[in-house]
C-alpha positions as a printed NumPy array, in Angstrom:
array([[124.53 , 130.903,  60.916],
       [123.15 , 127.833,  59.442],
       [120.834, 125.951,  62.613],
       [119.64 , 122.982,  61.066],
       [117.406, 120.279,  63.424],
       [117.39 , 116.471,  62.863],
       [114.727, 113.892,  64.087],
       [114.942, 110.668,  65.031],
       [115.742, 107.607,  66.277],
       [119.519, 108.713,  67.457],
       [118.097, 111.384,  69.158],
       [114.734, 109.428,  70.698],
       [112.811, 111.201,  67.904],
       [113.313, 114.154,  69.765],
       [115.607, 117.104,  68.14 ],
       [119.044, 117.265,  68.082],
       [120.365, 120.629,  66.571],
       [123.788, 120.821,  64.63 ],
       [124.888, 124.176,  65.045],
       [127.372, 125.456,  62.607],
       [130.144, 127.037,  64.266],
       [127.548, 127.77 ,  67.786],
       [128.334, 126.107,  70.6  ],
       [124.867, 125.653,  72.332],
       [125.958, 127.282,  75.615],
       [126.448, 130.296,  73.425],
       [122.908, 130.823,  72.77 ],
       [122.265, 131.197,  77.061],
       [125.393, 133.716,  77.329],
       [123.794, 136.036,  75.009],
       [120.618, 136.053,  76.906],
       [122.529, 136.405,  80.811],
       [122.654, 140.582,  80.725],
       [119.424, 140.944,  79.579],
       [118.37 , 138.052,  82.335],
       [120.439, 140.122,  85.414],
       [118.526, 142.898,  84.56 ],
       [115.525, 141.115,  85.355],
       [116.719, 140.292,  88.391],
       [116.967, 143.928,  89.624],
       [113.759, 144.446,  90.868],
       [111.802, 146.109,  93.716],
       [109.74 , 143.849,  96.053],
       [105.8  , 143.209,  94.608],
       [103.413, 145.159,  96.302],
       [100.201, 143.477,  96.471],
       [ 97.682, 144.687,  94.619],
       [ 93.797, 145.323,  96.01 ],
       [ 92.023, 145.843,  92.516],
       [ 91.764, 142.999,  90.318],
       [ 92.27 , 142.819,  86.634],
       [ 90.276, 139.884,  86.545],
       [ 87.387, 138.709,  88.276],
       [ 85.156, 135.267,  87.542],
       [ 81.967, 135.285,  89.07 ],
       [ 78.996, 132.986,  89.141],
       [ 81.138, 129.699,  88.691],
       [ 81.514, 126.194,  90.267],
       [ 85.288, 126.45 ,  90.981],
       [ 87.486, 123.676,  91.997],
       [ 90.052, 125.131,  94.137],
       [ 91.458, 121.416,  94.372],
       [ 91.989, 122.775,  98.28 ],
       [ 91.183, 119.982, 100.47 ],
       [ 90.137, 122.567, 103.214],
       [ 87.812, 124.268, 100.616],
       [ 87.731, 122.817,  97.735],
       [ 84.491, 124.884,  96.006],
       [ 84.185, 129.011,  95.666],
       [ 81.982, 130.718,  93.295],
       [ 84.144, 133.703,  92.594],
       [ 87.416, 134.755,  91.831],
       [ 89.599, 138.039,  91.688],
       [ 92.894, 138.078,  89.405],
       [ 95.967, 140.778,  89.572],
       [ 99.332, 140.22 ,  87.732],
       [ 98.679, 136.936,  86.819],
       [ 98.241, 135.215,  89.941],
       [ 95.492, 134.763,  92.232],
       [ 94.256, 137.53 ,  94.166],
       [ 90.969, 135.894,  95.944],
       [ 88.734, 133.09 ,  95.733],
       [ 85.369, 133.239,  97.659],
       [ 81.833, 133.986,  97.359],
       [ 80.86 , 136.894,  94.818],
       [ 80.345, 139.054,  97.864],
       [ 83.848, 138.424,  99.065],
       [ 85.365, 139.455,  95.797],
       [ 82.614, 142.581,  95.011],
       [ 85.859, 144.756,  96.944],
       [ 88.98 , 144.014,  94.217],
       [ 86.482, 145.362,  91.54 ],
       [ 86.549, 148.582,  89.87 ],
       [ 86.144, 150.017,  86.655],
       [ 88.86 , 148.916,  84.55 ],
       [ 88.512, 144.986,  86.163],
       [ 87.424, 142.382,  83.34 ],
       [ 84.343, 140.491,  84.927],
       [ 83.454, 137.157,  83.155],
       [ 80.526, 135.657,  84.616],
       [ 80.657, 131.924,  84.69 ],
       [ 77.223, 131.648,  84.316],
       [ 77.643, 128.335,  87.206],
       [ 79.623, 126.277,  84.823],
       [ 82.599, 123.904,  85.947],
       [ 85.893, 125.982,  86.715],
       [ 89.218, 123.802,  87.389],
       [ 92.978, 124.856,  87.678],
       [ 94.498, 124.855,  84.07 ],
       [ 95.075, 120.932,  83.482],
       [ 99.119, 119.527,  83.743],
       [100.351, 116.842,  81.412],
       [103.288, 116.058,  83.392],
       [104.768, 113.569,  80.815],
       [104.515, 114.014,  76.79 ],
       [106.949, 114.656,  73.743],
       [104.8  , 117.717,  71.803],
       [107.704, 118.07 ,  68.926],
       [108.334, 113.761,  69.015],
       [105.812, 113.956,  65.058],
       [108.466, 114.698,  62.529],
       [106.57 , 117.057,  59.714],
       [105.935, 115.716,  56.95 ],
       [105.022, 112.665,  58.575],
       [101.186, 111.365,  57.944],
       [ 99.421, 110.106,  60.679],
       [ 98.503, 106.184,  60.438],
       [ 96.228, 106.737,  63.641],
       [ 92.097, 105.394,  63.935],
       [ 89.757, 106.436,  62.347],
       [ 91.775, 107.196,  59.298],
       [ 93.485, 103.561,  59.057],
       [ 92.019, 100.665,  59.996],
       [ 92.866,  97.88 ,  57.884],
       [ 95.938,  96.961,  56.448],
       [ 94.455,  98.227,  52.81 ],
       [ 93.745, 101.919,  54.522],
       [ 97.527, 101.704,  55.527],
       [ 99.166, 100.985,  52.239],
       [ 96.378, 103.249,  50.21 ],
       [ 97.892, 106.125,  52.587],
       [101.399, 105.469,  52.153],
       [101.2  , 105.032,  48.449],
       [ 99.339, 108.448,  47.991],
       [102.308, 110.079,  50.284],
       [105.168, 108.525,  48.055],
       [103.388, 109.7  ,  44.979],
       [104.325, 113.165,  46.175],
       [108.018, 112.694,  47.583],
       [110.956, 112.859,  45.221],
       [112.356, 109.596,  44.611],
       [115.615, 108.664,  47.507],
       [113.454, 110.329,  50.142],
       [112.293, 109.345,  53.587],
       [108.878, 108.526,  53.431],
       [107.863, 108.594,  57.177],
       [104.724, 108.157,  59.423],
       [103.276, 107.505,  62.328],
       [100.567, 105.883,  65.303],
       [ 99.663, 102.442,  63.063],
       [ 97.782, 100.075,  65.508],
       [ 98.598,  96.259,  64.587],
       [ 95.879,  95.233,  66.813],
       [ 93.455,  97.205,  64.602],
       [ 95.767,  95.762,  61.206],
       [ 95.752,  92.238,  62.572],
       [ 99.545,  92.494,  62.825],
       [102.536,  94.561,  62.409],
       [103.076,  95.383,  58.113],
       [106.096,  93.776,  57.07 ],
       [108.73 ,  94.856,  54.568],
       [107.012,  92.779,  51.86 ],
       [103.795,  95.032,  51.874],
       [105.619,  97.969,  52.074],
       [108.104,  97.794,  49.234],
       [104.376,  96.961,  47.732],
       [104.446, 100.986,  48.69 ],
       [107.408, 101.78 ,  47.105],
       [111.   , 100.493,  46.179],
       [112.441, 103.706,  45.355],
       [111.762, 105.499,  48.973],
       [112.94 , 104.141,  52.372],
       [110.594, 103.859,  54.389],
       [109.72 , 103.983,  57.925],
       [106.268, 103.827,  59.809],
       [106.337, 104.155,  63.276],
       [103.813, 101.773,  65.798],
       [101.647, 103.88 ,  68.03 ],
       [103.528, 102.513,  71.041],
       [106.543, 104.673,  69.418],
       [108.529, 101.698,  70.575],
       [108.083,  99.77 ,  67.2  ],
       [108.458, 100.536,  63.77 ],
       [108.319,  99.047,  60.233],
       [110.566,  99.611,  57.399],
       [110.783,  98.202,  53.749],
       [113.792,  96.719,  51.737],
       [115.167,  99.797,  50.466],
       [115.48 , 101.167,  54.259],
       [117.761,  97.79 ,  55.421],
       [119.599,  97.665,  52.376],
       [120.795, 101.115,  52.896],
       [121.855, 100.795,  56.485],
       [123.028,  97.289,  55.629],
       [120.963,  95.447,  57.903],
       [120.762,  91.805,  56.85 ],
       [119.744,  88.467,  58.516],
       [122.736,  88.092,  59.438],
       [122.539,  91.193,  61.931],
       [123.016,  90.24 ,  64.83 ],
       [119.959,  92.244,  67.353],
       [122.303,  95.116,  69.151],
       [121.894,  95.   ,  72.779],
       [118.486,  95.953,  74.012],
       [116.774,  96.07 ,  70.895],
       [115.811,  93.438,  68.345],
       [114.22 ,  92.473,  64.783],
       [111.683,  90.249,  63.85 ],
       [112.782,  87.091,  61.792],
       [110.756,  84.602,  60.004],
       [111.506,  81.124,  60.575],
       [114.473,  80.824,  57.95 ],
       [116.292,  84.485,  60.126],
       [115.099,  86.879,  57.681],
       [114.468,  90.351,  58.873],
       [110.39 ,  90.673,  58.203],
       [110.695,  94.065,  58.693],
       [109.628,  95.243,  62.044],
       [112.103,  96.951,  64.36 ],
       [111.695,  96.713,  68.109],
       [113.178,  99.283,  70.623],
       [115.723, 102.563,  69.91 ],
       [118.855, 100.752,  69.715],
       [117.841,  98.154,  66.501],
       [115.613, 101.447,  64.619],
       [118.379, 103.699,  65.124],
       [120.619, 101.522,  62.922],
       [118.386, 101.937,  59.843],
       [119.24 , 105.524,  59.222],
       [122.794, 105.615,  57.204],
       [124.98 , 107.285,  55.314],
       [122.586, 106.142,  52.244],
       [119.705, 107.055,  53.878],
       [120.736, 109.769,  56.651],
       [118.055, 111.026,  58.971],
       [115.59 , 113.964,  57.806],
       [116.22 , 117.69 ,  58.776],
       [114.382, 120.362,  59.424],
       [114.939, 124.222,  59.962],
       [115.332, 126.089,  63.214],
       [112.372, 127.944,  61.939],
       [110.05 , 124.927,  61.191],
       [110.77 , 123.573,  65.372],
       [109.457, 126.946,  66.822],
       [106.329, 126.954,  64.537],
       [105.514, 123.461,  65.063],
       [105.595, 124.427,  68.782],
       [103.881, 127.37 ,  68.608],
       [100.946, 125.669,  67.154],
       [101.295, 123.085,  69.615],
       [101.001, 125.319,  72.077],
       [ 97.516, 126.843,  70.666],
       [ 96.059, 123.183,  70.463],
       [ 97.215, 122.173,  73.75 ],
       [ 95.117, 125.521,  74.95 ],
       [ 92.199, 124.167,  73.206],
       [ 92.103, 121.229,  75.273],
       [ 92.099, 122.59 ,  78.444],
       [ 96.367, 122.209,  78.905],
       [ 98.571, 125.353,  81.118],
       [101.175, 122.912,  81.758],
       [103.257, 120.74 ,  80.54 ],
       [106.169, 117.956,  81.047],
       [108.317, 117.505,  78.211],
       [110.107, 114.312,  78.8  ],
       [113.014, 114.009,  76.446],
       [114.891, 117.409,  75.919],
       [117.759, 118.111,  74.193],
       [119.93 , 121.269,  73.872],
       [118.808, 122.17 ,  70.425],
       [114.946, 122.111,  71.954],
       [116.22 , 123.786,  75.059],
       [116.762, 126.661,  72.283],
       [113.691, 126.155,  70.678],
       [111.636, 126.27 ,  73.727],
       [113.361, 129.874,  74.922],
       [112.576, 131.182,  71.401],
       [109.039, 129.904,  70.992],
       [107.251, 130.761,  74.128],
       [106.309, 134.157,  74.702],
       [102.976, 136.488,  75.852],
       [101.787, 135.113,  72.393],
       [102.172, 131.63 ,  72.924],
       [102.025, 131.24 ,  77.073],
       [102.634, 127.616,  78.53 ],
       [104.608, 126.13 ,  81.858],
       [107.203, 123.953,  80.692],
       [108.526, 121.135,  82.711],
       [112.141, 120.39 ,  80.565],
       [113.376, 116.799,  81.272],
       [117.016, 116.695,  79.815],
       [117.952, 113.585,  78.075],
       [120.261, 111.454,  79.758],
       [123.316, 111.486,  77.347],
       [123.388, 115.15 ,  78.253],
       [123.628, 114.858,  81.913],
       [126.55 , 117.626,  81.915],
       [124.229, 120.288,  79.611],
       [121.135, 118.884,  82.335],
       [123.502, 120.152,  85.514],
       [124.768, 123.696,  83.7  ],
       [121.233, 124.59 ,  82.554],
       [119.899, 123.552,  85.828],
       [122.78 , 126.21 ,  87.918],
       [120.938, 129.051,  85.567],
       [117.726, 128.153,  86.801],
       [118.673, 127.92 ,  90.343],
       [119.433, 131.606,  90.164],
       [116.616, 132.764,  88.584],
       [118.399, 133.247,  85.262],
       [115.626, 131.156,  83.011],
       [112.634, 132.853,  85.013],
       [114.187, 136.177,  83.915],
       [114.602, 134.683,  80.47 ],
       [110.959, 132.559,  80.065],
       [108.86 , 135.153,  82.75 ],
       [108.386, 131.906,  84.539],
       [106.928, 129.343,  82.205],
       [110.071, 127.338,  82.209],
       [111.265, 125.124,  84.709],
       [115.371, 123.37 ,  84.201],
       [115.579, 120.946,  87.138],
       [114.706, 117.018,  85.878],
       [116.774, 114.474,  83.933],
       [114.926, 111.722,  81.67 ],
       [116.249, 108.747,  81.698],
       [115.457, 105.857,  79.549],
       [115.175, 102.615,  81.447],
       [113.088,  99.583,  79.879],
       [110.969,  99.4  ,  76.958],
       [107.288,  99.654,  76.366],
       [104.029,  98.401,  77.348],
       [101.819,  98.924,  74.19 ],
       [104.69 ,  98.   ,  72.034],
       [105.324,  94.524,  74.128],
       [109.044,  95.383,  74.924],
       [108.871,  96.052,  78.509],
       [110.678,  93.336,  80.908],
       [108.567,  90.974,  83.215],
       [109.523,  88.522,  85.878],
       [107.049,  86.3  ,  84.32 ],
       [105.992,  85.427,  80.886],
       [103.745,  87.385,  78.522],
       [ 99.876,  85.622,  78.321],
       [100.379,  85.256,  75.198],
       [104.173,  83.83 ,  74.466],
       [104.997,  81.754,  77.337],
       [109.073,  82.031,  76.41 ],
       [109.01 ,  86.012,  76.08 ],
       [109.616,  88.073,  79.199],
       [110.151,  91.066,  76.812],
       [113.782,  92.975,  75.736],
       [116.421,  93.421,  78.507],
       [117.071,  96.953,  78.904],
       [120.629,  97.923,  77.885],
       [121.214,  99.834,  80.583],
       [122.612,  97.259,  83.577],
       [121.988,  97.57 ,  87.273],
       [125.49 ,  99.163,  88.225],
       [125.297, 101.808,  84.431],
       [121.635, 102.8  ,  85.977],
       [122.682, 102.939,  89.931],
       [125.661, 105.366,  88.254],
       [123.553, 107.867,  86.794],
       [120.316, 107.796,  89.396],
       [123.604, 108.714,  91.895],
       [124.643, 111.393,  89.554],
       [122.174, 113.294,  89.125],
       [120.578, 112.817,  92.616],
       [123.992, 114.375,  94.128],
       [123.364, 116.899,  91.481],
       [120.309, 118.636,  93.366],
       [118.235, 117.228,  89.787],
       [115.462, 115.045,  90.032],
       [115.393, 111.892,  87.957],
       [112.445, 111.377,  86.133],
       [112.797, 107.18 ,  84.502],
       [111.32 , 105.286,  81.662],
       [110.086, 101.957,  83.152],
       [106.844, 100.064,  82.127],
       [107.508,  95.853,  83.166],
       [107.946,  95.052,  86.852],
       [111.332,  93.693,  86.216],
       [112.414,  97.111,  85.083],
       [110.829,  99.002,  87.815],
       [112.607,  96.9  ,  90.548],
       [115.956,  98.041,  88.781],
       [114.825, 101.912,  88.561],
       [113.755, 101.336,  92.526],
       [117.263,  99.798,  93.465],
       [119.215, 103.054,  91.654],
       [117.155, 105.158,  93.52 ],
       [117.569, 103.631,  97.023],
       [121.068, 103.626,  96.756],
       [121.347, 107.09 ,  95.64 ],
       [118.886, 108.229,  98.8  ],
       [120.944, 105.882, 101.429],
       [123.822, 107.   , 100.023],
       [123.019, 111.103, 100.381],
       [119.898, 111.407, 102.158],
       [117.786, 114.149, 100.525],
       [113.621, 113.494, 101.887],
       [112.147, 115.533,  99.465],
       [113.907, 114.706,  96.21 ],
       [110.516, 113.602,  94.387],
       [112.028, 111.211,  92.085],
       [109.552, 109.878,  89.397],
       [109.185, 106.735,  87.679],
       [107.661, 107.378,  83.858],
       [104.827, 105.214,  83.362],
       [105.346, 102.215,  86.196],
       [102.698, 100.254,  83.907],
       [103.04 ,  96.78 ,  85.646],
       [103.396,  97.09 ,  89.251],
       [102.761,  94.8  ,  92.116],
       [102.07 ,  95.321,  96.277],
       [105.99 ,  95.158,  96.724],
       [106.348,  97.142,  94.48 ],
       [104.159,  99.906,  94.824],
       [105.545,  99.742,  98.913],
       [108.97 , 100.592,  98.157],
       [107.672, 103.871,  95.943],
       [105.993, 104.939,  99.205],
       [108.826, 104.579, 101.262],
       [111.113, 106.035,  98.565],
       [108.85 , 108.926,  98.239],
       [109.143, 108.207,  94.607],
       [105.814, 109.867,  92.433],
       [104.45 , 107.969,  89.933],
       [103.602, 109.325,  86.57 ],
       [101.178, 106.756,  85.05 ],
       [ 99.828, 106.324,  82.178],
       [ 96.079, 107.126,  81.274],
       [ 95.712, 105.382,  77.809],
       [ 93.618, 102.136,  78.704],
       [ 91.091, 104.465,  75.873],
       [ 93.054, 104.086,  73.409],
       [ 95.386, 101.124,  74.143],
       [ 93.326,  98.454,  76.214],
       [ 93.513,  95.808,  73.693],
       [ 97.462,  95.533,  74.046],
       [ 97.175,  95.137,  77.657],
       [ 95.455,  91.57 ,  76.799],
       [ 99.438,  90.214,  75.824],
       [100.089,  90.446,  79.603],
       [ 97.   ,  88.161,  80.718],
       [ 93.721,  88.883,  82.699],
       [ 95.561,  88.149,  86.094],
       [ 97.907,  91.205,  85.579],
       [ 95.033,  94.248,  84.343],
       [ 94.433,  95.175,  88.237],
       [ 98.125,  95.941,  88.646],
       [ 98.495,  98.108,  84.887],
       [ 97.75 , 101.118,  85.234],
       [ 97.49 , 101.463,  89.27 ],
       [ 96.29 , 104.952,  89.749],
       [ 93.825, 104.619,  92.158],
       [ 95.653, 101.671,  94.251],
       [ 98.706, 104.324,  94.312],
       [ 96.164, 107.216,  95.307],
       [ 95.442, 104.796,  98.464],
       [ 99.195, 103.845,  99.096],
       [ 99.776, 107.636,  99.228],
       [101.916, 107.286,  96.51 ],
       [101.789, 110.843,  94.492],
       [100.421, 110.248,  90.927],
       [100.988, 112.676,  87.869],
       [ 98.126, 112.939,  85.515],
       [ 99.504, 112.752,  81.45 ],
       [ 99.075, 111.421,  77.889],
       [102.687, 110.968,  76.675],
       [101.467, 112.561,  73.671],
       [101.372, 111.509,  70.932],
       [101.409, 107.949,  72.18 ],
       [ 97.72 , 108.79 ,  73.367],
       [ 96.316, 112.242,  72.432],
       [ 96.597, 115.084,  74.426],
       [ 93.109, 115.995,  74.949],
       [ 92.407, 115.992,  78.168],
       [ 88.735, 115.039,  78.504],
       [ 89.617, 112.057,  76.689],
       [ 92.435, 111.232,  79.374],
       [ 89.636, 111.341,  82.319],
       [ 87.844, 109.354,  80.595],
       [ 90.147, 107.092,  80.822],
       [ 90.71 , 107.086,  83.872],
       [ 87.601, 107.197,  85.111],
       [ 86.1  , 104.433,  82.873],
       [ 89.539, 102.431,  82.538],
       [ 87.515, 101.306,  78.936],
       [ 88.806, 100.409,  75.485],
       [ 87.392, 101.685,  72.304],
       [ 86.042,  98.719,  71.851],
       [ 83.945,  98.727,  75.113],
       [ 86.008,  96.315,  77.139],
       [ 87.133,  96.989,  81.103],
       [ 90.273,  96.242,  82.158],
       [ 91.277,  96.274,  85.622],
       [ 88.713,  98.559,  87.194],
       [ 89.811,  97.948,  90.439],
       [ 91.93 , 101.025,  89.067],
       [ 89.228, 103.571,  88.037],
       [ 88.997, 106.546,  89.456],
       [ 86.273, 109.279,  90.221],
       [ 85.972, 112.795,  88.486],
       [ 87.861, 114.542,  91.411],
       [ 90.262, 111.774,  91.599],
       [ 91.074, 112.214,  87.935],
       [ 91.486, 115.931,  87.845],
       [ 93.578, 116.318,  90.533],
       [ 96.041, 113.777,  89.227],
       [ 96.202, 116.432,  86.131],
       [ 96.385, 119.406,  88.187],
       [ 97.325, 119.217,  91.648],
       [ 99.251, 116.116,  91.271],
       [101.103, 117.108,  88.461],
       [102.491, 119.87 ,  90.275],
       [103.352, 118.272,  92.712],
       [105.519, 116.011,  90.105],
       [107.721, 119.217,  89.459],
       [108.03 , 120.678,  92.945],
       [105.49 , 123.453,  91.243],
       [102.673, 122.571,  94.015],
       [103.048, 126.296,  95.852],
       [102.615, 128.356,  92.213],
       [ 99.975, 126.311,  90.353],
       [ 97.835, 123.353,  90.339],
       [ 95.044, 125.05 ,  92.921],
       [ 92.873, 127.776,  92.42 ],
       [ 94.488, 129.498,  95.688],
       [ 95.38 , 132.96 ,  96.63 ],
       [ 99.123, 133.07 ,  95.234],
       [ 98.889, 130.664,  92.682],
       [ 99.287, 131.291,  88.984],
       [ 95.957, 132.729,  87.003],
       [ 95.904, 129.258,  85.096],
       [ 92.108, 128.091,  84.797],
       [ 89.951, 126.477,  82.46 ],
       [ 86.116, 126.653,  82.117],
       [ 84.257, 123.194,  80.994],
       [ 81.296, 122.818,  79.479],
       [ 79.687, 120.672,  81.866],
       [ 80.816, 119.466,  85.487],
       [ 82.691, 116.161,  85.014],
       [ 81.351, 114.286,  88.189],
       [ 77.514, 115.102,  87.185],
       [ 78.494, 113.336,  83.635],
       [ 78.054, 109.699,  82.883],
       [ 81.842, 108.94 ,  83.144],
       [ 81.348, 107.252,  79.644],
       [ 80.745, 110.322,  77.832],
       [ 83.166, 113.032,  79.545],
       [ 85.216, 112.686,  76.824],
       [ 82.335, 114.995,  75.008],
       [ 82.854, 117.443,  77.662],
       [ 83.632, 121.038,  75.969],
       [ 86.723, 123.365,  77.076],
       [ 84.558, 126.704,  76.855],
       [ 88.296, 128.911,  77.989],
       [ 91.018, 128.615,  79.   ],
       [ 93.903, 131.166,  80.775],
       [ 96.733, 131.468,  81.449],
       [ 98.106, 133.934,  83.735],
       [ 95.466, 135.77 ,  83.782],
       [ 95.275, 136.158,  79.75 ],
       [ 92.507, 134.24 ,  77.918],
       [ 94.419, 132.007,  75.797],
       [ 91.474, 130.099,  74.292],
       [ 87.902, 130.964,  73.642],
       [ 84.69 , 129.312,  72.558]])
């Protein structure tokens, strides 16, 4: 069989497998006896001896009723006990594993509830600080990359910052790259890209191009394309019959996962959200995980494959994908793509951006009766929606779809999530309450502060809003939306908890958050994104074995420098995943 993967723009530079005579529900069938057989099994007994047992530590149960212990006992992958060392002396015995804790920080195993961990296309070079930071750095490490690549091939990267650059590059200084490989470079918004001649000319794209609905080019004063694509619908077009989208083997996906996997361990990460799935990473995810690569994934189906979303999701009801993944996979949510970007300056306000008083950003493609159609859908479904919106224009939409769907067919615990929800207001934030709609926002202020300043001053206190949703008892869902911000975690709090650029500024910290805050949004909270609250996300009797031991105890840390906090293990199920 030949399995062959593409990236992209057509697919939301996600996979999309073509499988050569394989129809992708094939690939479950196979798995189904082995799955029943799984389900054939006598009740657990509880055991009394643990396999596991930290003592000696500062645990964070993230229990409001008792939220510190200093011990913990560990059978079969879940919690057995958590206590004082005296209370768990009794589960020992000889064969138990003791790790002593020697008093450092111990938290649940940290959730990001919202990232794309296979979104990098290899092969692609990463554009990202501190490696590039002028426009020269940029072109030097493009140029070096094309001198390797066969001439007629993609030459394709990733995470440029114009606000480092001074602007986006335009086609001009990239054909100063090359003119015999299309090109594409992709903003670290993932929003935005840049392409050179050869790329339009291929795809045909020419000034007189009209921008396809809900995405657009940039033209210079005389309607010239300068080379910058904004939004999926306008970048998809530049991949052609010319220039057809890269592929990669079946093979290449799992390993690029599987060493995913082992750096997301390194940072502290049990947990995770991947928020654009298709059915070819379905396969990949069912293939790659295993004892030898252990982590909880939280598969958000892409909307275009809302029937493959409800089929997948009737498995998982009956237990068939626990069977299959030993629990580290969860089938249930449906991603949908609704407005455009923040850092990338897409998203859709009410008001003008601060800094081009006739933009109000790119009207999302998707109208108010198309997006109230699928919200209903998949609500009736038993699925939870999980929607891309970032401007406040685009939220009210995504908050309309979903009160019609829960008027409609009443269902009080259907945890609905908007993606992001970067500009938000009091009316706003209101309706999510009464919705009971959980927010999963983003934590990149680190990072991406400086494009906040195209929205004006007035609007920082409402970007971001973790702590005013914390306070509206809105739920909140700690994440990086890797690769858009990294993945490591400490980073993320501090973040959060500093709401501060690289470059030292503040913005909004009406917003910032305290140590607890901030690590219960990525463990705790982010269960409670993906209905996962009873099984992980506390360090209670029950839950999964997923832990992580820090270096030092973020809320005794200058908030400032808990980015330099050290993930000393981490485990997962019970297993030590990661060591140091």
């Amino acid at each position: 069989m030949d399995f062959r993967i593409s990236w992209g723009e057509t697919s939301g530079d996600v996979l999309v497998m073509t499988f050569s005579r394989f129809p992708y529900r094939l690939f479950i069938v196979s798995y189904i006896g082995l799955a029943l057989l799984g389900l054939i099994s006598c009740s657990p007994v509880t055991p009394n001896v643990a396999d596991l047992v930290v003592l000696n530590a500062d645990i964070w149960t993230m229990k409001k009723q008792s939220p510190k212990a200093e011990a913990m006992a560990i059978a079969q992958g879940r919690i057995l006990a958590v206590g004082s060392k005296q209370d768990i002396q009794s589960y020992i015995n000889n064969d138990t594993r003791i790790i002593d804790a020697e008093y450092h920080t111990v938290v649940p195993g940290f959730n990001d509830a919202h990232m794309h961990p296979m979104m990098v296309a290899p092969g692609s070079i990463n554009l990202g600080y501190p490696a590039v930071v002028t426009m020269a750095d940029l072109l030097g490490a493009l140029s070096k990359r094309a001198q390797q690549l066969p001439a007629g091939e993609w030459l394709l990267a990733w995470n440029y910052n114009d606000k480092l650059l001074g602007d986006h590059p335009t086609r001009v200084q990239l054909d100063s790259v090359s003119t015999v490989h299309p090109i594409m470079i992709t903003h670290s918004s993932g929003h935005v890209k840049s392409a050179n001649s050869l790329a339009y000319e291929g795809a045909g794209i020419t000034a007189a191009t009209e921008n396809p609905e809900g995405g657009a080019y940039d033209r210079d004063d005389n309607g010239e394309i300068k080379g910058v694509c904004r939004e999926m619908p306008a970048c998809e077009m530049l991949f052609s019959e010319r220039f057809p989208e890269p592929e990669r083997e079946l093979s290449t996906s799992i390993e690029q996962l599987r060493e995913t996997v082992k750096e997301l361990h390194s940072f502290g990460i049990t947990s995770i959200g991947d928020a654009y799935v298709t059915p070819a990473l379905t396969l990949v995810y069912l293939l790659a995980i295993n004892d030898s690569y252990p982590i909880r994934a939280n598969l958000m189906f892409i909307d275009e494959q809302v029937g493959f979303a409800k089929w997948m999701h009737r498995l998982d009801s009956i237990g068939l994908i626990d069977s299959l993944s030993d629990d580290r996979i969860r089938m249930s949510t449906v991603k949908i793509f609704h407005g455009n970007s923040l850092s990338g300056a897409t998203c859709w306000l009410y008001e003008p951006y601060a800094n081009r008083p006739d933009y109000f950003g790119i009207e999302p493609a998707r109208d108010q009766s198309s997006l109230n159609a699928i919200v209903k859908e998949v609500h009736d479904s038993g699925m939870q929606v999980a929607i891309h919106a970032n401007g406040d224009r685009e939220i009210d939409m995504v908050l309309e779809a979903i009160e019609l769907a829960v008027n409609d067919n009443p269902k009080p615990d259907h945890r609905h999530r908007i993606e992001h929800a970067s500009i938000m207001n009091t009316g706003l934030l209101k309706r999510a309450k009464n919705l009971g709609v959980v927010l999963a926002l983003h934590s990149y202020v680190y990072e991406h502060g400086a494009k906040m300043e195209a929205y004006g001053e007035w609007r920082f206190p409402w970007m971001h809003v973790n702590r005013s949703a914390l306070e509206a008892g809105v739920p909140i869902a700690g994440n990086s939306d890797y690769p858009i911000s990294s993945a490591h975690v400490m980073t993320r709090l501090r973040s959060l908890m500093t709401r501060m650029s690289t470059e030292g500024r503040v913005y909004g910290p009406q917003q910032i958050l305290s140590a607890e805050q901030a690590i219960h949004s990525y463990t705790a909270g982010s269960a409670y994104a993906s209905f996962e609250e009873t099984e992980k996300g506390q360090l209670t009797p029950g839950h999964y074995a997923d832990f992580v031991m820090l270096s030092d105890n973020p809320a005794l840390v200058d908030a400032e420098i808990v980015n330099d906090i050290k993930v000393l293990m981490t485990v997962v199920g019970g297993k030590v995943v990661f060591e140091q």
